[in-house]
Each structure stands twice: as C-alpha cells, then as structure tokens.
N, C-alpha and C positions, 0 to 999 in steps of 0.2 A: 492896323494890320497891313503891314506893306508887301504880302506874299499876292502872287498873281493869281485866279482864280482860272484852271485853264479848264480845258473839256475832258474827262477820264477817258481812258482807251481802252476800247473795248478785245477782246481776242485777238480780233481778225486784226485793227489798226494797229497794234502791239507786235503781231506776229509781222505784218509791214515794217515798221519801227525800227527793228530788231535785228531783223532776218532770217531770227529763230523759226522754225514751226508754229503752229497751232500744237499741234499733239506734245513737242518738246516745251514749249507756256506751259502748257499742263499739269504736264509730269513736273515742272520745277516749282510750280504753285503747287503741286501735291504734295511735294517734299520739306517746303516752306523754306525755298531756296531764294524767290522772287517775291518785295513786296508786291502787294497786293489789297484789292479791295471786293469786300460779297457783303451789299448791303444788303441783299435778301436772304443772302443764302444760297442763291445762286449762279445768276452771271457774273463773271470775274471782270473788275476793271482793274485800271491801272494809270499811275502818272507821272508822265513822260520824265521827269525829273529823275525818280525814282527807276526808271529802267535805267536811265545813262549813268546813273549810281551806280548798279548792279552793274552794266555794264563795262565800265572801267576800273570797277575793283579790282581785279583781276591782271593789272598790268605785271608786265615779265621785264624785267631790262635786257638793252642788247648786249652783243658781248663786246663792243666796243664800251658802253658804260659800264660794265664788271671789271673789264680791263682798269680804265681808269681811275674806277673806284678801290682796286685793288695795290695799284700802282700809288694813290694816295696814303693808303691805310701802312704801304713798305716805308712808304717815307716819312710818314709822321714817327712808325717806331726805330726810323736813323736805318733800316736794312735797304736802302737804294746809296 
C-alpha cells in the first residue's frame, strides 16, 4: 500500500482548505456534489486529495488557448 495515510478534514479545516463556506460544504455534500465521508452518520470528513480533485475539475481555458486551439484545428483541415 504505497497511498499516504493523511488526517481527514473536518468542516471547519475544509471550509479553510477551500475558501468555500461551511454552509456552501454542506449544501454540496447535500447534493452529492463533493466527496465525502460520514463514518457515523454524522460529522462529515473529507481528504485533501479529493477536494483539490473536485476542485480543479472544473478548469475553463483562456481565450488565448481557444484561440490557439482553434487556429490549430483551421489548419489541420488545410482552411489557414
């Protein structure tokens, strides 16, 4: 098992983390937007790993890379 064994984060260290809320954690654990862990059923942890997951899913490109990428896509089909 070569995965690192770190410390779950609780709420409040997540909502740190994050820069999210507390109340917006919530609401995205309530929608089953954000993993997440409730080994009792209650207090919600979470690991760190998996937030910078979630949180970089979500990239946009600039419009200098659509530029570019588009300016590729003319020339591969011979229209530049």
């Amino acid at each position: 098992m070569n995965e690192t064994i770190t410390k779950p984060l609780d709420i409040e260290a997540a909502s740190q983390f994050t820069g999210l809320s507390k109340a917006y954690l919530y609401k995205l654990v309530h929608l089953g937007k954000v993993p997440h862990y409730k080994p009792t059923g209650g207090k919600v942890f979470f690991k760190q790993s998996e937030l910078e997951e979630f949180i970089f899913q979500g990239r946009r490109s600039a419009d200098y890379e659509l530029r570019a990428k588009a300016d590729r896509q003319l020339a591969k089909a011979g229209a530049v």
